[in-house]
C-alpha positions as CSV (number, residue, x, y, z in Angstrom):
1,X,27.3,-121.4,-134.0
2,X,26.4,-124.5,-131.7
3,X,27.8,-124.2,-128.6
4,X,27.4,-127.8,-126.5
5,X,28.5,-127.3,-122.7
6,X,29.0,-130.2,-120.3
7,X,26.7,-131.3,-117.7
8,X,29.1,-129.3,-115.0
9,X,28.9,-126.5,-117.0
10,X,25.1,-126.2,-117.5
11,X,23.8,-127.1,-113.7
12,X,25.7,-123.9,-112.3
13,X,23.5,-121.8,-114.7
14,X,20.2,-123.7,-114.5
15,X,21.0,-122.4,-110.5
16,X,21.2,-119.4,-111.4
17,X,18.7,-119.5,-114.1
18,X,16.2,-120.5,-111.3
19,X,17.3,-118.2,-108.8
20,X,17.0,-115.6,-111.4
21,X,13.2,-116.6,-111.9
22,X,12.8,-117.1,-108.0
23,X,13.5,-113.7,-106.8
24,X,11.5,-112.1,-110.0
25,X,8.6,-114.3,-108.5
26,X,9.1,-112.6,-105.0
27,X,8.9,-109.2,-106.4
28,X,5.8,-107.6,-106.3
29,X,5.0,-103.9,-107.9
30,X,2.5,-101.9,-106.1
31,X,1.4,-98.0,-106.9
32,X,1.8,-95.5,-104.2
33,X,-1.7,-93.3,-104.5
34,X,-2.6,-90.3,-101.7
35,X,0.0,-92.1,-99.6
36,X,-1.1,-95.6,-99.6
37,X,0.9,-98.6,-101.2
38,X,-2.3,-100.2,-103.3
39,X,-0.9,-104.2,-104.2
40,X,-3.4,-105.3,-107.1
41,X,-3.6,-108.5,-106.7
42,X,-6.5,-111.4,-107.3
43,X,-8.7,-113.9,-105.4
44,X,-9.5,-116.3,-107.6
45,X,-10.1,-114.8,-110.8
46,X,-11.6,-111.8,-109.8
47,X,-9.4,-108.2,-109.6
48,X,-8.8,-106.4,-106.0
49,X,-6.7,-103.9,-105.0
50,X,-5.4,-103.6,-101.4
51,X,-3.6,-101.5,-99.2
52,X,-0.6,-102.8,-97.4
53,X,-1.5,-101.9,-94.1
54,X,0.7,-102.7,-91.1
55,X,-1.3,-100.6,-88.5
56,X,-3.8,-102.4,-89.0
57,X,-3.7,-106.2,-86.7
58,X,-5.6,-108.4,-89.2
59,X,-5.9,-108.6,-92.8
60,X,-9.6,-107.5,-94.0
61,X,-11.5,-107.4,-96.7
62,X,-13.7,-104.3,-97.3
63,X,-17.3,-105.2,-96.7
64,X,-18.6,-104.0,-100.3
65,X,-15.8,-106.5,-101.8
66,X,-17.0,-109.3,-100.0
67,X,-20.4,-109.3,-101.5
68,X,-19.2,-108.1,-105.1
69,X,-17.5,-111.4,-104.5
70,X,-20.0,-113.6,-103.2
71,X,-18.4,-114.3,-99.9
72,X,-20.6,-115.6,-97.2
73,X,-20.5,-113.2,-94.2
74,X,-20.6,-115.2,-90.9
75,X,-20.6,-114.2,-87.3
76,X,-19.8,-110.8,-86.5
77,X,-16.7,-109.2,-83.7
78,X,-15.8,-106.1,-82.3
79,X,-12.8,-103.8,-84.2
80,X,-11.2,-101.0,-82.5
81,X,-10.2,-98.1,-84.2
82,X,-10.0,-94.4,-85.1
83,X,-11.9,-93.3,-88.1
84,X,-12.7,-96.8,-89.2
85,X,-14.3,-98.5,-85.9
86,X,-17.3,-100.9,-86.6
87,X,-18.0,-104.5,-86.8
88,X,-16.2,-107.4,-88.6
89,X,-17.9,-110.0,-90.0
90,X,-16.1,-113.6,-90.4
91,X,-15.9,-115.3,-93.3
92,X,-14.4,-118.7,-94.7
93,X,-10.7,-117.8,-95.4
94,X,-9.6,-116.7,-98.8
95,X,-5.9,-116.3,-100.2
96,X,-5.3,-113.2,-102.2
97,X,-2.3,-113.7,-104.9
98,X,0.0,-111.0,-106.3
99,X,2.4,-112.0,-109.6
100,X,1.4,-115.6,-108.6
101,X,2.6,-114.9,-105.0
102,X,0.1,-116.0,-102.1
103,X,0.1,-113.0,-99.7
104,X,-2.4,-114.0,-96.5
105,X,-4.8,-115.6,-95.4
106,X,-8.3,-112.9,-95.2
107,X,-11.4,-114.5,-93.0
108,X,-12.5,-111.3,-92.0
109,X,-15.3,-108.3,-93.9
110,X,-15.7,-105.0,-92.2
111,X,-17.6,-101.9,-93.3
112,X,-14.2,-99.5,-94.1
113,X,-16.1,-96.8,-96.7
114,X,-15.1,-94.1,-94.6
115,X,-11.6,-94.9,-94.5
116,X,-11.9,-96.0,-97.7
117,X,-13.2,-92.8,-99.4
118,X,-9.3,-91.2,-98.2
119,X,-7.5,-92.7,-100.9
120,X,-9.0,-91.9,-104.6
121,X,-8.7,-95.1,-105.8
122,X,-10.8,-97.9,-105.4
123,X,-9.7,-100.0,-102.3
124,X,-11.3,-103.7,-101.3
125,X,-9.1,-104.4,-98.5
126,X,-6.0,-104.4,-96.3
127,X,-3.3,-106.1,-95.7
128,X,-2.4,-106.4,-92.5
129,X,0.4,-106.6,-89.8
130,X,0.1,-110.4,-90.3
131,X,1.7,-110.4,-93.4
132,X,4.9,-109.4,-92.2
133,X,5.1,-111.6,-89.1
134,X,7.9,-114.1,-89.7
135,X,8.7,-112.6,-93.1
136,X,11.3,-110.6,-94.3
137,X,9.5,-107.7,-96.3
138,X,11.0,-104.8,-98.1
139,X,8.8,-101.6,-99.3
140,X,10.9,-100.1,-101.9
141,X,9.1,-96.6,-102.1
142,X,11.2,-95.2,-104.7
143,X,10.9,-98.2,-107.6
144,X,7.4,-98.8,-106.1
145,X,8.4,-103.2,-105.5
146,X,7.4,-105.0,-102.1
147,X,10.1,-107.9,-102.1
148,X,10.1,-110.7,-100.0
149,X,13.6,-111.3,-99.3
150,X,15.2,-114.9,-97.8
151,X,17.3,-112.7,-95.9
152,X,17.4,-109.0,-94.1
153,X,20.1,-106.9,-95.5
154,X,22.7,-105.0,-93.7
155,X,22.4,-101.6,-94.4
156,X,20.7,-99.3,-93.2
157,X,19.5,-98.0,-89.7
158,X,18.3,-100.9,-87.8
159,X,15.9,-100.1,-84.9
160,X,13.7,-102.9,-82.5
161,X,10.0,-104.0,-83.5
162,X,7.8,-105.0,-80.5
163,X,5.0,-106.6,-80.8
164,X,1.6,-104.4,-79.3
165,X,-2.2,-105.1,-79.7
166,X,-1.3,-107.1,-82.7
167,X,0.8,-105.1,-84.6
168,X,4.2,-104.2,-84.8
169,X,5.6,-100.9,-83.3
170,X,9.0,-98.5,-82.7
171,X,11.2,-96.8,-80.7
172,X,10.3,-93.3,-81.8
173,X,11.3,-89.3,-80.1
174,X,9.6,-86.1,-80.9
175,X,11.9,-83.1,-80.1
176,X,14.6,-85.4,-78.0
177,X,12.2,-87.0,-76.0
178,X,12.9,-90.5,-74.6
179,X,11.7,-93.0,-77.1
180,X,8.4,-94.1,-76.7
181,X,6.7,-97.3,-78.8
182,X,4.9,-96.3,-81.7
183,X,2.7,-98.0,-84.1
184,X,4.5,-98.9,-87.8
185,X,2.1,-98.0,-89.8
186,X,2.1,-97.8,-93.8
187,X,-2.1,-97.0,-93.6
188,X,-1.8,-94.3,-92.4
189,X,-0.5,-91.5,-95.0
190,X,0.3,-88.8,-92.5
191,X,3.9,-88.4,-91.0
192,X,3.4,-88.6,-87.5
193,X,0.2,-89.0,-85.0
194,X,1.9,-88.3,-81.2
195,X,0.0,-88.9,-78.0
196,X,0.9,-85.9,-75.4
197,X,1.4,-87.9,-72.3
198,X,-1.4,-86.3,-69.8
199,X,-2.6,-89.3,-67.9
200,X,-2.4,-92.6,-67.2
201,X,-4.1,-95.0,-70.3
202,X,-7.1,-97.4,-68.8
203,X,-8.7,-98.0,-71.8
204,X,-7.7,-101.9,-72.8
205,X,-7.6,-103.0,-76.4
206,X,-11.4,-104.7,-77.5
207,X,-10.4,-107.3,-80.7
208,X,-9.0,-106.0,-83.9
209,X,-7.6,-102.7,-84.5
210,X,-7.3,-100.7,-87.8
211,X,-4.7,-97.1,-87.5
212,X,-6.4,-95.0,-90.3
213,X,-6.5,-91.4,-88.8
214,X,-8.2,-88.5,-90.4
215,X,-8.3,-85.8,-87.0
216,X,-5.9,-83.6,-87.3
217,X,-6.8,-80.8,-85.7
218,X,-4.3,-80.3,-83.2
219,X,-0.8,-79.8,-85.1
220,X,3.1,-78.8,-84.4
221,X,6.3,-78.7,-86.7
222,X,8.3,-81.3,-84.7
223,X,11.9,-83.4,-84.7
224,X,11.3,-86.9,-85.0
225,X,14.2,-89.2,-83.7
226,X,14.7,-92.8,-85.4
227,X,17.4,-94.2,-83.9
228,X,20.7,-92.2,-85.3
229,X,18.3,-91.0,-87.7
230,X,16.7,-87.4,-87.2
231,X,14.5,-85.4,-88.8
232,X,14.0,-81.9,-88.9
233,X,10.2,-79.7,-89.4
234,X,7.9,-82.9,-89.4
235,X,4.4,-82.0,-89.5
236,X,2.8,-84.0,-86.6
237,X,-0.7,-84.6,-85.5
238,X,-1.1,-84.0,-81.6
239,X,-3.3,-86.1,-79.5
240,X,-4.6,-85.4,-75.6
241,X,-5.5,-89.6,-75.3
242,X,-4.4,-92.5,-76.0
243,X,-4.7,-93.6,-80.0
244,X,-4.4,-97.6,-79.1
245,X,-3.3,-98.3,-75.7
246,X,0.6,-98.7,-74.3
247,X,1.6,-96.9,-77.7
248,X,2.6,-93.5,-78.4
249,X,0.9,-92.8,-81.6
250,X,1.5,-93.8,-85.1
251,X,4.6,-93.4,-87.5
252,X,3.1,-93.5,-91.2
253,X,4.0,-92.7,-94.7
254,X,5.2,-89.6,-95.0
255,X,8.2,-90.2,-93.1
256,X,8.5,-94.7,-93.9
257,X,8.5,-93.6,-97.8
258,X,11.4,-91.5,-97.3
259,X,13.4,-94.5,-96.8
260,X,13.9,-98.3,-97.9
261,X,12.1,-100.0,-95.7
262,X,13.3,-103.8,-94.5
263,X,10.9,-105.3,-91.9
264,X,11.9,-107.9,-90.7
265,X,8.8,-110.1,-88.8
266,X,11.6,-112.4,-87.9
267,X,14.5,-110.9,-86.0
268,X,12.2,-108.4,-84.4
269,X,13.9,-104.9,-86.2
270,X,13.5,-102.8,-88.9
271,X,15.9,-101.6,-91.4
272,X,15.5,-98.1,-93.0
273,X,18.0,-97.6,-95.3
274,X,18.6,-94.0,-98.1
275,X,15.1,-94.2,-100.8
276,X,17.4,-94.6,-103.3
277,X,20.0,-97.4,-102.8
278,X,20.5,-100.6,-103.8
């Protein structure tokens, strides 16, 4: 049967139609491998697959990628790191794309094998803490999606982001401890990496910093406070200096990937709301 509609019938569901195909195009799938979120995504034509990385302060590409993709290197800077500190090489900025969605802007190449060879699947870059600045980001751990959302939602525990050498970081205690800022970082696949206080930091921040961290040599079952949120028997690394300076260590994925995680770059907060909600 034919079924004609009028005109003010049929623009309320071309809105919604759109909407529909809106959101769908602002939903990106990723795979959760050795606790890294790996976004496949393309620039140009050609494959990559990159972890979404908010400890680290600049998107890069790995070094090997660059020149399987004929990228000219240009002139080289400083990056300050654990595990992964080196030299980054500039380079004319490229636009990865994931579903059709642009993600950021990369104009940067740095030698990352060692950091690299921690996840078993073949990694050509980061994405950095500038992705999420002035964006409202969701990582969805449980349905494996990264959503960019118009708006945060409201549920969920909501805790302060403050900006620190480039990245974002939060209010985080260890065993009732005043909170102390602490690097938000989904590159790192640990729970927790916690500074002992034992002296004053002097050290100051050189350029670009990247927060993978294999040392852990120095470990202790701990309770991690979020907020109203507590958590019992966390496996921390321990630290005697500072990782990064002004910042107490970094929170990664063992604990973020318990939760729905809403960051929102601009309100300044993060949401983290039960793994398996809607």
């Amino acid at each position: 049967m034919l079924l004609v509609l009028p005109v003010r019938a049929i623009l309320p569901l071309l809105a919604v139609f759109c909407f529909a195909l809106s959101a769908a195009a602002r939903d990106i799938p990723f795979d959760f491998v050795d606790g890294y979120i790996l976004v496949h995504a393309r620039i140009g034509t050609q494959p990559v697959t990159l972890v979404l990385d908010s400890g680290a302060s600049a998107s890069v590409l790995i070094l090997e990628a660059a020149r399987r993709l004929h990228l000219a290197l240009g002139l080289p800077e400083p990056v300050d790191g654990v595990d992964a500190g080196g030299t980054a090489f500039n380079l004319a900025p490229v636009t990865p794309t994931a579903q059709g969605v642009p993600l950021v802007p990369v104009a940067l190449a740095i030698d990352l094998r060692n950091a690299a060879q921690l996840c078993s699947e073949r990694i050509d870059g980061l994405i950095g803490a500038d992705f999420f600045k002035g964006r409202v980001t969701q990582i969805d751990y449980a349905r494996g999606r990264l959503r960019l959302l118009d708006v945060a939602p409201s549920e969920g525990e909501s805790l302060p982001l403050r900006a620190r050498n480039g990245v974002f970081c939060l209010p985080v205690s260890v065993n009732g401890s005043t909170p102390r800022w602490t690097r938000l970082d989904t590159g790192c696949n640990d729970a927790l990496h916690w500074v002992v206080p034992r002296m004053a930091a002097t050290e100051q921040p050189r350029g670009i910093s990247i927060g993978f961290i294999t040392n852990t040599d120095d470990e202790s079952l701990v309770t991690v406070g979020l907020g109203r949120l507590t958590l019992q028997h966390v496996e921390t690394a321990l630290h005697g200096r500072g990782i990064f300076p002004g910042e107490a260590g970094l929170l990664g994925s063992e604990i973020l990937s318990q939760y729905r995680v809403t960051i929102d770059g601009r309100h300044g907060r993060i949401l983290l709301a039960p793994a398996g909600g809607e």
